[in-house]
C-alpha positions in Angstrom: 39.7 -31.7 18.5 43.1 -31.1 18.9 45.3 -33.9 21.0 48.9 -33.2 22.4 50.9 -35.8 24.8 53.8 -34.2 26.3 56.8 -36.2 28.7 57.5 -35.3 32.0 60.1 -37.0 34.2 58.7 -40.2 32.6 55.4 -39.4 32.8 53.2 -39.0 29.6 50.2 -36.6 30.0 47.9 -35.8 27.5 45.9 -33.1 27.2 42.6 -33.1 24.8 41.5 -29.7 23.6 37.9 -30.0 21.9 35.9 -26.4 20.2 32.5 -27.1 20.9 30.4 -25.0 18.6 26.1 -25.5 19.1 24.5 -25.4 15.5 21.7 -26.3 13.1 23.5 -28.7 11.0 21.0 -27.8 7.8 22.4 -25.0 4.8 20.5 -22.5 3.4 19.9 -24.4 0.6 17.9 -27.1 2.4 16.2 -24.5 4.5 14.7 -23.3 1.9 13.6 -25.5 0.0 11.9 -27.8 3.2 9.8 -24.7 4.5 6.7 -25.4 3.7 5.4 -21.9 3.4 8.6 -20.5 1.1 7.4 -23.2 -1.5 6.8 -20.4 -4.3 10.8 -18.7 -4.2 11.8 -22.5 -3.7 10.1 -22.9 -7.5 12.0 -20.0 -8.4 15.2 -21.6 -7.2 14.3 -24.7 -9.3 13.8 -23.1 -12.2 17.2 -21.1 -11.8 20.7 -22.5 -12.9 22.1 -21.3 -9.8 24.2 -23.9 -8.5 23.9 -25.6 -4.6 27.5 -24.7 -4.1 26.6 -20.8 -4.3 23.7 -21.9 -1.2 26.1 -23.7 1.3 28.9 -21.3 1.1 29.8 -19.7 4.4 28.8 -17.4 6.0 25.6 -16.8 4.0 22.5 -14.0 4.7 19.3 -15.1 2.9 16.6 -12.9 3.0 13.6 -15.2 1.6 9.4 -14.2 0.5 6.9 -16.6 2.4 4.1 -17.6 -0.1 1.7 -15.7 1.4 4.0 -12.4 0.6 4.6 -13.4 -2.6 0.8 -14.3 -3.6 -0.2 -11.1 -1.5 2.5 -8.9 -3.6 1.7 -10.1 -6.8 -2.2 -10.8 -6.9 -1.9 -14.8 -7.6 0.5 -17.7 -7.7 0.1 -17.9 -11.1 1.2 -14.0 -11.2 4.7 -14.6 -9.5 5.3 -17.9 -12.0 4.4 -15.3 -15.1 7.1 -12.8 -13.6 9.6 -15.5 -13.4 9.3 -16.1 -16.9 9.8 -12.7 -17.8 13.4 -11.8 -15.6 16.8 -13.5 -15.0 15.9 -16.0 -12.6 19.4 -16.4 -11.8 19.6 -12.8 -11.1 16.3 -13.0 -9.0 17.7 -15.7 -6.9 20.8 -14.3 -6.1 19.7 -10.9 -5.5 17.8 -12.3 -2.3 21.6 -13.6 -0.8 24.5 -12.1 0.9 27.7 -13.3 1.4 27.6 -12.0 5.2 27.0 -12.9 8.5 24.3 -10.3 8.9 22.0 -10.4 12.1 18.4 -8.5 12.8 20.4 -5.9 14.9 23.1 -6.1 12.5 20.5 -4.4 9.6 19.0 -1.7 12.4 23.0 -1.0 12.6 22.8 -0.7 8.6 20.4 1.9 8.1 20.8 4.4 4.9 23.3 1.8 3.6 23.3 -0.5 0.6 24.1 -4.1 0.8 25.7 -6.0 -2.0 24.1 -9.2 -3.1 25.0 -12.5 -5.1 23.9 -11.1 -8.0 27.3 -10.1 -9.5 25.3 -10.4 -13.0 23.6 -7.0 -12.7 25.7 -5.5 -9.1 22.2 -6.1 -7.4 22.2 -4.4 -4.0 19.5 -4.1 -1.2 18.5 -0.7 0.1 18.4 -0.9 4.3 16.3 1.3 6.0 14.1 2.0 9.3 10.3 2.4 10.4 9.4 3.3 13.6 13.3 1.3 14.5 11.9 -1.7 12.9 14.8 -2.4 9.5 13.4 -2.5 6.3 15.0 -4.2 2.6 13.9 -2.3 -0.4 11.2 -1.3 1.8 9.8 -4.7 2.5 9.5 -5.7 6.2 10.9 -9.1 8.1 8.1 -11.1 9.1 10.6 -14.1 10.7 14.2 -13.2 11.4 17.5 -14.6 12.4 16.1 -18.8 11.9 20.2 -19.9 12.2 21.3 -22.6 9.4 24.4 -24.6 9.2 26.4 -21.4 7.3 24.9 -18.6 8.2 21.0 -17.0 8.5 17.6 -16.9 7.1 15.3 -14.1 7.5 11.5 -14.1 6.2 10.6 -11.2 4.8 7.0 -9.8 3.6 7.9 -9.8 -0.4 10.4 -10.3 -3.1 13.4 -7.5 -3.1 13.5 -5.7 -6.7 16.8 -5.1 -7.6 18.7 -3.6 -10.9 18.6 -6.8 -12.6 17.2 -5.2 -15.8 20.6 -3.9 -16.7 23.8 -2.7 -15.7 23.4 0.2 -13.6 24.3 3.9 -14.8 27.6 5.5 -13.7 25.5 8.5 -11.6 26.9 8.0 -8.0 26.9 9.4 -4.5 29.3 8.4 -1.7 27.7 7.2 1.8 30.0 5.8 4.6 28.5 2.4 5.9 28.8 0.5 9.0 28.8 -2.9 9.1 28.7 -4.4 12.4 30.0 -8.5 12.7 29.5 -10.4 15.6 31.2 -13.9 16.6 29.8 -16.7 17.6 30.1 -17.8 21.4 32.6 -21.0 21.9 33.2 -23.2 24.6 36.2 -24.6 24.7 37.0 -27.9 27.1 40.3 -29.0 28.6 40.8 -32.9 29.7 43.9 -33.4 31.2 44.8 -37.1 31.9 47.9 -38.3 33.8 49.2 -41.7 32.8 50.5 -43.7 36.1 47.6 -42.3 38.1 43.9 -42.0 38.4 43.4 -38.3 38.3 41.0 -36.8 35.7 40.7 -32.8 35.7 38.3 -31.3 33.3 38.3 -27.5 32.2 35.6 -25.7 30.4 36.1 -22.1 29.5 33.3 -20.2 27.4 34.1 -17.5 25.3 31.8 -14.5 24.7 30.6 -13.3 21.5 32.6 -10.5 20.1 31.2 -7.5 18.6 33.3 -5.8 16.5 32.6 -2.8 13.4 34.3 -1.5 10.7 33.5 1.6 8.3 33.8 1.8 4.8 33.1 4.2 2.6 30.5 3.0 -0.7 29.4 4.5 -4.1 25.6 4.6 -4.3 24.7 4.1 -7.8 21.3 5.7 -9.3 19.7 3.9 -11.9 18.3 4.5 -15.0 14.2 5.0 -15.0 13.3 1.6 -15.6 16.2 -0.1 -13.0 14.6 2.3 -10.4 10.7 1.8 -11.0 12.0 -2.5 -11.2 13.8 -1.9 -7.5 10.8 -0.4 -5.8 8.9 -3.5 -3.8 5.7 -1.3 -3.8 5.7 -1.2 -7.7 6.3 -4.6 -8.8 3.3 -4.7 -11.1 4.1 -1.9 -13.0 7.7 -3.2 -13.5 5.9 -6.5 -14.6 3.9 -4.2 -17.1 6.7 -2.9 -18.8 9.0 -5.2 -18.6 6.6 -6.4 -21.5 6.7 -3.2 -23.4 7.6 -2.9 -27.1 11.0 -1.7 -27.7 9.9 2.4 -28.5 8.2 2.1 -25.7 11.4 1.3 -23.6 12.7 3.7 -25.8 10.7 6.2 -24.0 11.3 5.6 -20.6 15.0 5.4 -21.4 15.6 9.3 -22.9 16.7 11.9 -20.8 14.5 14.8 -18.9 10.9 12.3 -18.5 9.2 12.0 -15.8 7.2 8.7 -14.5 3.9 8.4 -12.9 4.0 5.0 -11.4 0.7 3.9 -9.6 1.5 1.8 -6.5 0.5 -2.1 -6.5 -1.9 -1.5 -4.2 -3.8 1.0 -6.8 -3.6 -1.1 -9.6 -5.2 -3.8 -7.9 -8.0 -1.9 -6.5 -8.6 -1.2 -10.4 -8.0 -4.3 -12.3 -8.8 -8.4 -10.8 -6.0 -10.5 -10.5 -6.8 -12.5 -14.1 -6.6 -8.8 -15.8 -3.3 -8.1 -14.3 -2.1 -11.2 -15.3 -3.7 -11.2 -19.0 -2.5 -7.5 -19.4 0.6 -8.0 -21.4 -0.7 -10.7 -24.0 -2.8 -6.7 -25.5 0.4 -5.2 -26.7 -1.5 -2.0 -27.8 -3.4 -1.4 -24.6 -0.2 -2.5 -22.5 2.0 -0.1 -24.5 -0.9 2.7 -24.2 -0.8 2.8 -20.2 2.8 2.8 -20.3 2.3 6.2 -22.8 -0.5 7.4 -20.2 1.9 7.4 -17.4 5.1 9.3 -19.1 5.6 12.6 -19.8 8.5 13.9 -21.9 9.1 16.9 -19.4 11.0 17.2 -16.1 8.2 17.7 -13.5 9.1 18.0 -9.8 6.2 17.4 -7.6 6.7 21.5 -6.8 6.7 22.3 -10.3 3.5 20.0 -10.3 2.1 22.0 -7.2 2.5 25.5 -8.9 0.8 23.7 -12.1 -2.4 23.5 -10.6 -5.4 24.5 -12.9 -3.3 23.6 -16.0 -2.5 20.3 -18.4 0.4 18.8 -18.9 0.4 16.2 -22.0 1.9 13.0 -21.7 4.0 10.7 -24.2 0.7 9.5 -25.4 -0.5 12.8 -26.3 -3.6 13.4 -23.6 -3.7 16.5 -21.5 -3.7 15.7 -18.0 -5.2 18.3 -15.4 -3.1 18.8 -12.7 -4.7 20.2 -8.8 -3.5 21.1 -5.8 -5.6 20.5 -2.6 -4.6 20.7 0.5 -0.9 20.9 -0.8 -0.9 17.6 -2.5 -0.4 17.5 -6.1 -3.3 15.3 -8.3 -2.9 14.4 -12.0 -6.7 13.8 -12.5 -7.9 11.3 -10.4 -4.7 10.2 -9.0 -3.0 11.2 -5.7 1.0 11.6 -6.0 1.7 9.7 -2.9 5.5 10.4 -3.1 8.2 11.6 -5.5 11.0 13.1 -6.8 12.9 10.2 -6.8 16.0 10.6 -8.8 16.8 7.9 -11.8 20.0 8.7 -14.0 17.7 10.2 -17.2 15.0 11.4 -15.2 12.1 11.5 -11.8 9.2 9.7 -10.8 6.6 9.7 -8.5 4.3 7.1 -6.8 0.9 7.8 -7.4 -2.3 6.2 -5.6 -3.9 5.0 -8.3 -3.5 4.8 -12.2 -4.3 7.4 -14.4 -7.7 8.3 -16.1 -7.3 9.9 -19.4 -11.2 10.4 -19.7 -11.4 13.7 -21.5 -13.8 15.8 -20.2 -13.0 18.9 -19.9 -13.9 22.9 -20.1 -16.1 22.0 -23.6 -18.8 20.6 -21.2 -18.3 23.0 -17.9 -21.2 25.3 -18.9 -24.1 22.8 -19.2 -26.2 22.0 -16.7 -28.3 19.4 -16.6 -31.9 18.9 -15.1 -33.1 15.2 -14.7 -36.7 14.2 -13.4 -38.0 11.2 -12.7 -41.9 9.9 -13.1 -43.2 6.7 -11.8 -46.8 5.0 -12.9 -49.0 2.9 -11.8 -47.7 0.1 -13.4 -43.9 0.8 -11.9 -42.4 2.0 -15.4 -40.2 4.4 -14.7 -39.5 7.3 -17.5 -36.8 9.9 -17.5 -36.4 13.1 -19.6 -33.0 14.2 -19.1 -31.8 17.3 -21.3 -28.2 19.1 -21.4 -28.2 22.8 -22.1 -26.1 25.6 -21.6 -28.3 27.2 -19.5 -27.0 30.1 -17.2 -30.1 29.5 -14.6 -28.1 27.3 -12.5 -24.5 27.8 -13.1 -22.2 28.7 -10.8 -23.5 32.0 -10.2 -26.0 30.9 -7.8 -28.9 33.2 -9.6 -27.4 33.6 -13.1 -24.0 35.7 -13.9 -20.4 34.5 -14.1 -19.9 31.5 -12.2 -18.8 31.3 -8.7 -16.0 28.9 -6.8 -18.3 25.8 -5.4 -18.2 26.8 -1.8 -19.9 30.2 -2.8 -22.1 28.7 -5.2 -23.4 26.4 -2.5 -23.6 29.1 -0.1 -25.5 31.6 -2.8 -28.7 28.3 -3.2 -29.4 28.8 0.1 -30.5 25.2 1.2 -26.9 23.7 1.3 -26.1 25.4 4.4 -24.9 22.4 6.5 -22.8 20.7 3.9 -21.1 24.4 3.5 -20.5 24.8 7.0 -18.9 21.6 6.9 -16.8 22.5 4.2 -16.2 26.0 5.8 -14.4 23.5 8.9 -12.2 21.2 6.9 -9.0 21.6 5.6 -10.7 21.2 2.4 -12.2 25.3 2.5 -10.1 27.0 0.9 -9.4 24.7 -2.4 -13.3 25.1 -2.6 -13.7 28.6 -2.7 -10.7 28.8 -4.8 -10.7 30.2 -8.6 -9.0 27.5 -10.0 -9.3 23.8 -9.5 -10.2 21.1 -11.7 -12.2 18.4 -9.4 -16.0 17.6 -9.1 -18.2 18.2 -5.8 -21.1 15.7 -5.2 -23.4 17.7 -3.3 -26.2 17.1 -0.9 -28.9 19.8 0.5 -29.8 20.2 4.4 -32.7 18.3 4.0 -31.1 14.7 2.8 -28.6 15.5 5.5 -30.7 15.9 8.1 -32.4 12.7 7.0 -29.5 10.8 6.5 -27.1 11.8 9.6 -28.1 12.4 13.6 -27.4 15.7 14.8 -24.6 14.2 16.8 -22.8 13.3 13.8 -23.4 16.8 12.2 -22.2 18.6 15.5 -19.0 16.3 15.5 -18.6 17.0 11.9 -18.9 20.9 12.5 -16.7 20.9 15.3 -13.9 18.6 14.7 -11.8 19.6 11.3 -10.5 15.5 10.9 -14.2 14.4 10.5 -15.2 17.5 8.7 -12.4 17.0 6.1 -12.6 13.4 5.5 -17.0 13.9 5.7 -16.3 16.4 2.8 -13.2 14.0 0.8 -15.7 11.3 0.5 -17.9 14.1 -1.7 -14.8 15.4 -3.8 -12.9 13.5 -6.8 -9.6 14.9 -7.9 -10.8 15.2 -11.1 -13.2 17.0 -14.0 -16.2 14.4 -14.6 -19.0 15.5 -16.7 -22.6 14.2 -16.7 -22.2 12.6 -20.1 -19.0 11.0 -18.9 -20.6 9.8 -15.7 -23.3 7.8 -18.6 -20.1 5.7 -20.1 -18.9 5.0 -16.5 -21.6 2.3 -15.6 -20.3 -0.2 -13.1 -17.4 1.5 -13.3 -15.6 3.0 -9.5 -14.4 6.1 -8.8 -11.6 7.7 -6.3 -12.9 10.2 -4.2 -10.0 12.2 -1.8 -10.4 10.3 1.0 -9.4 7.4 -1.2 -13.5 5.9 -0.6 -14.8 4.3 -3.9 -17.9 5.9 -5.5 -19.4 3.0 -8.1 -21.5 4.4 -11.0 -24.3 3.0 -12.0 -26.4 3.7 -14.8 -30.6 2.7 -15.8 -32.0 3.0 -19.0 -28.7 4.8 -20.7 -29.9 8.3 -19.2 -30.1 8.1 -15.4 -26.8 8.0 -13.4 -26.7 7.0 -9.5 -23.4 7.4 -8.1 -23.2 4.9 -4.9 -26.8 4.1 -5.1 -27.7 7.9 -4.9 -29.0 9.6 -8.3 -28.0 11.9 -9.7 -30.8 15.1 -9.7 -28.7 18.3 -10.9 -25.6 18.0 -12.9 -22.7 20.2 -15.1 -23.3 23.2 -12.7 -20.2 24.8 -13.7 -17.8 26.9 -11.0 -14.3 28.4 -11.3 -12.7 25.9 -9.8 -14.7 22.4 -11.1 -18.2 20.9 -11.2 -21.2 20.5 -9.3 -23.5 17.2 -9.4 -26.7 17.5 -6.9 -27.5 14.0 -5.9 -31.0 12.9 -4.2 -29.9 11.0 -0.9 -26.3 11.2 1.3 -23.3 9.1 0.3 -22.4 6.1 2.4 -19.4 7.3 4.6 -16.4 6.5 7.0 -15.3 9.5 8.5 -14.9 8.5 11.6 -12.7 5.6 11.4 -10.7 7.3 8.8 -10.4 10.5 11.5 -9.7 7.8 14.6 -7.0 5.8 12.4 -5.2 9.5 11.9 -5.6 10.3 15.1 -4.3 7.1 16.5 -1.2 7.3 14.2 -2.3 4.3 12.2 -3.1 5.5 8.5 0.5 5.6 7.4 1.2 2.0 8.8 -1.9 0.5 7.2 -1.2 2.4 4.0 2.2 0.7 3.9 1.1 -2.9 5.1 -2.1 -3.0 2.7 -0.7 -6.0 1.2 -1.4 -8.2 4.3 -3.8 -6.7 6.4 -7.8 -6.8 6.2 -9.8 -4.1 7.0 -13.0 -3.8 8.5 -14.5 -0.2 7.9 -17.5 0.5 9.8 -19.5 3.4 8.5 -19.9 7.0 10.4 -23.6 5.3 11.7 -22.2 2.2 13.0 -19.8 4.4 14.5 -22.3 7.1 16.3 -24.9 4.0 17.8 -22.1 2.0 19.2 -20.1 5.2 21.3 -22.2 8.3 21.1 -21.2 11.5 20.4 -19.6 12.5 23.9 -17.3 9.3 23.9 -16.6 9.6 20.3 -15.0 13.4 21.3 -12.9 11.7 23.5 -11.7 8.6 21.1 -10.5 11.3 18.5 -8.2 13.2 21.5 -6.8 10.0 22.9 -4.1 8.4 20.2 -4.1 5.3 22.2 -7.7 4.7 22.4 -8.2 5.8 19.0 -5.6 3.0 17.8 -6.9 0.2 19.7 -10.5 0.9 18.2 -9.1 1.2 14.7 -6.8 -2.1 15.2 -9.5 -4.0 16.4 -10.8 -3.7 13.1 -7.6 -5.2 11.3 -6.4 -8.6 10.6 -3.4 -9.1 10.7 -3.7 -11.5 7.5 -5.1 -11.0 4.1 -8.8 -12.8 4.4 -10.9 -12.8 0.8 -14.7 -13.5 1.4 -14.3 -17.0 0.1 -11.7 -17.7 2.5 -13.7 -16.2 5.7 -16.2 -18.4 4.6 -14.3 -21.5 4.1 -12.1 -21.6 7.4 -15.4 -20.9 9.3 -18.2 -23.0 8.1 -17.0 -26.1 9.9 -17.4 -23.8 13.5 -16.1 -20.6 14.5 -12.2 -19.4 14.6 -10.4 -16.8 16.2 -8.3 -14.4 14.0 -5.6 -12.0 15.2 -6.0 -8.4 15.3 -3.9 -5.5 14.6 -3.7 -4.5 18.3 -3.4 -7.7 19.9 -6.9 -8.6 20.6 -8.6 -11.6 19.5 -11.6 -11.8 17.5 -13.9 -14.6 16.9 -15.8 -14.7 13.5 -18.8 -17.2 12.4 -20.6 -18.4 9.4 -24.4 -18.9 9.5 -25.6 -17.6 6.2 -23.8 -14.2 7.1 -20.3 -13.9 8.5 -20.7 -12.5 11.6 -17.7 -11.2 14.0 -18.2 -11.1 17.7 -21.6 -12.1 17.0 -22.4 -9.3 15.8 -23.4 -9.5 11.8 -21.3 -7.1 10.2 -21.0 -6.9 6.7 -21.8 -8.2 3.0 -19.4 -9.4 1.9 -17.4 -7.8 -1.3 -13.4 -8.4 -2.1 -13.4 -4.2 -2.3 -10.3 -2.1 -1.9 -10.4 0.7 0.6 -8.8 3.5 1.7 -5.4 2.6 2.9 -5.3 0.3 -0.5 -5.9 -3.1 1.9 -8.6 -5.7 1.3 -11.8 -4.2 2.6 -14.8 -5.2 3.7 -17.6 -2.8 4.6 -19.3 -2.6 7.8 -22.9 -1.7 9.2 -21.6 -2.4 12.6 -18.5 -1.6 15.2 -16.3 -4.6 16.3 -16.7 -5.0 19.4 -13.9 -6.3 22.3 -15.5 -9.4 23.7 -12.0 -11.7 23.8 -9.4 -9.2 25.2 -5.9 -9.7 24.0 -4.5 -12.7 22.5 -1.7 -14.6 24.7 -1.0 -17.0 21.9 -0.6 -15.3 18.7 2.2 -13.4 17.5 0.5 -10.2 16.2 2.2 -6.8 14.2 1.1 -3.5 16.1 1.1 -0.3 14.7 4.4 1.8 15.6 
């Protein structure tokens, strides 16, 4: 408030000019550490020797993990504590602030530009960037943005930002030019003007309108080293845990020049190890430092190089030969799908793979046997099993003895596979199977167990659209070489199939091997490009959600939002009682009806079996949905949703990588669209 008293012709008048500015009168500081569901970074910023002054200075941009981001990102609470303990706090803290004014609009205006942080310690700096216009910071999305504080804003965002606070990063750099857009806050300002030998009060108020102003500057980009990369990737934080616990000549390693990383995404990792083996990984300094060997090769492979590589091994730092395929033009290094790549660090590449790598060797010594496995049962219910490998010719891939054949012609030369290779024959999958090279392994299924298994609705839409036909045929195919006497040391163990389904193997009496509760009857019927296994019944499958969730533009959105979604995956019979096949044609042409069917079958929130169970067995609740509706799920000895019972439940990961649990029935809409919850919808 400013007060000036002028004098004219004996007259004093004085004239009051107050700035009145509307704000939250908290900091940053004491936002963050009184919201309640930030608790977990608040820890962090206890345990820090960040000082309060670097909170409350002005203007301030924090960008700060909820809990249920931070648990969801890192498996467990007791996860993120562990990963405190093993980085600069200081430097974790700080790299989450920026001394800016720096709105939700203000990072859609920021797009392909870096952002410097607090953390002057390591030059920590956020990557911006846009999905379907929505901004994104080091790839991790804002859940709650622009919550206004005393000096400045607060965003919450869906995880903690890696940055390069491993090290001082590398002197590679590119130049980008980067807008930064600032905007003013609106003021009113009010005039009271007061004459002194009269009665007269006048009052002014004038309001000032925010001012939006830019200015351009131009930015070196610096690339990291390997190891500052992998740490700044949000989508590979457990992997960065993992070796930020390596031995020294294993960091070694990763820091010489021309190697190239295979990082498996969180998502895989978690679908392969519980959250207590995650977190007891690095106390086996052996086993740790052997993974970290699995998943580095001393050689400079682009994913192109990889591509032309197919049919071939390529050995890794830890001396096993990996077999690389190609199918469909994606590049696998056994079981593992490279999801991404070729991203540049200052000695080297990597790529994001789907899942970790399997080093199983089992390779061309054991291509030529085949294996014949029959099963008698008694009176009694004893079951005996005579199971023999040979290197028989009768059944190779030749169909009726002679040099082996690709699969597809193998299964068209036995004659009683005919639907399966007419299904085949309409994915996207045909020519990899009738190719003469490949390294991969084909469960297979005659017309008869088909016929059994599936309506011939479900076989004309699988002959007749190519989405169904190639994820039908995905669910039969792993990316990899597995032999019958490999299958016998993979007991409760799961495998990957290409449509990212999980096959678990099971195996009775040390001989027989059932792969997803089917047996297997046939095995080591070698071809030219992999193996064949015959199994006795069908697979259990999902084709047609996985087809409607590509045809409603949804995969990619769930495959990068597995950490706090919940799927429901009705299989392809569920599916086929609930529409039919003539509505079902339709659903797969129509990309909004397609999404809304697929979203209805997402929560928007990351619910374990225990914790469906536990928020319902008081009375039924309502949980958001993907698309907007509502859904209303019930305990009464089986969780039910709609009132329809839908699934056992089983804490499984699927195929987008998300929490999974497996349906025997569709969702259906009985609660329309929610008018009271805030839901995330597919772009």
């Amino acid at each position: 408030t400013t007060t000036t008293t002028t004098t004219t012709e004996g007259v004093d008048t004085t004239t009051t000019t107050t700035q009145v500015v509307t704000i939250d009168t908290s900091t940053v500081y004491s936002a963050i550490t009184t919201a309640e569901d930030c608790s977990l970074f608040a820890s962090a910023v206890a345990q820090s020797a960040v000082p309060e002054t670097d909170f409350v200075q002005s203007p301030l941009t924090a960008l700060i993990p909820t809990n249920a981001a931070l648990i969801s990102q890192f498996g467990s609470e007791a996860n993120f504590q562990a990963f405190l303990a093993s980085v600069d706090v200081n430097a974790f803290v700080l790299s989450h602030l920026v001394a800016d004014y720096i709105s939700f609009n203000n990072f859609v205006a920021l797009d392909g530009s870096l952002v410097s942080t607090l953390d002057l310690q390591f030059n920590s700096q956020i990557s911006v960037g846009l999905d379907g216009g929505f901004p994104l910071v080091n790839g991790v999305e804002f859940l709650l943005p622009n919550q206004a504080v005393g000096n400045g804003l607060l965003h919450k965002i869906n995880g903690a930002l890696f940055t390069s606070f491993g090290g001082e990063p590398t002197t590679t750099t590119t130049t980008t030019t980067t807008t930064t857009t600032t905007t003013t806050t609106p003021t009113t300002t009010t005039t009271t003007t007061t004459t002194q030998l009269g009665s007269t009060t006048t009052t002014t108020t004038t309001t000032t309108s925010a001012v939006v102003g830019s200015s351009t500057t131009t930015t070196e980009v610096q690339v990291g080293s390997l190891i500052e990369e992998i740490s700044a990737s949000s989508e590979h934080s457990i992997f960065a845990t993992w070796l930020s616990f390596a031995s020294s000549s294993i960091l070694s390693i990763y820091s010489s020049s021309g190697v190239t990383a295979a990082v498996p995404v969180d998502s895989g990792i978690m679908a392969q190890y519980t959250s207590q083996q995650i977190l007891d990984f690095p106390n086996d300094q052996a086993a740790l430092d052997e993974f970290l060997l699995i998943h580095i090769f001393p050689e400079r492979y682009t994913i192109s190089d990889l591509i032309a590589l197919a049919g071939s091994l390529i050995e890794n730092s830890n001396g096993d030969f990996i077999p690389v395929n190609n199918l469909a033009g994606t590049p696998f290094l056994r079981t593992s799908r490279v999801n991404d790549g070729n991203f540049a660090a200052s000695n080297g590449l990597w790529h994001a793979l789907a899942f970790p790598v399997d080093t199983t060797n089992d390779l061309a010594t054991e291509t030529t046997t085949s294996t014949s496995t029959s099963t008698t049962t008694s009176t009694s219910t004893s079951t005996s099993t005579s199971t023999s490998e040979t290197t028989s010719t009768s059944n190779n891939g030749g169909g009726n003895g002679g040099d082996p054949l690709s699969a597809l012609a193998t299964l068209d030369a036995w004659g009683n596979f005919d639907i399966l290779v007419s299904i085949i024959s309409a994915s996207r999958y045909a020519t990899d199977l009738d190719s003469t090279n490949g390294i991969f392994t084909l469960f297979a299924v005659n017309d008869t167990v088909l016929q059994s298994s599936f309506d011939a609705d479900f076989l004309s839409l699988a002959l007749s659209n190519a989405d169904v036909a190639t994820t039908f045929v995905g669910q039969y195919v792993v990316g990899f070489q597995v032999s019958y006497a490999t299958l016998l040391t993979l007991d409760e163990v799961s495998i990957s199939t290409l449509s990212d389904t999980f096959l678990e193997v099971s195996v009775f009496n040390d001989a027989e091997v059932f792969v997803a509760n089917s047996l297997v009857v046939e095995a080591n019927v070698a071809t030219t490009n992999g193996l064949i296994h015959v199994l006795d019944s069908a697979l259990p499958t999902f084709s047609i959600f996985l087809s409607l969730a590509s045809a409603g533009d949804v995969s990619d959105y769930l495959a990068s939002n597995n950490n706090s979604i919940t799927v429901f995956l009705p299989n392809d019979g569920a599916f086929m009682a609930h529409f039919g096949l003539t509505q079902l044609d339709a659903l797969l042409g129509d990309v909004n009806e397609a999404s809304r069917v697929v979203s209805r079958h997402v929560f928007t929130s990351v619910q374990s079996a225990s914790s469906l169970v536990s928020a319902t067995i008081t009375g039924p609740q309502r949980f958001a949905t993907l698309g907007g509706e509502e859904v209303e799920v019930s305990f009464n000895g089986n969780v039910a949703v709609n009132g329809v019972i839908l699934f056992s439940l089983d804490d499984l990961y699927g195929p987008f990588g998300a929490l999974t649990h497996y349906a025997n029935s569709v969702v259906p809409n009985l609660f329309g669209t929610s008018t009271t919850t805030t839901t995330t919808t597919a772009p």
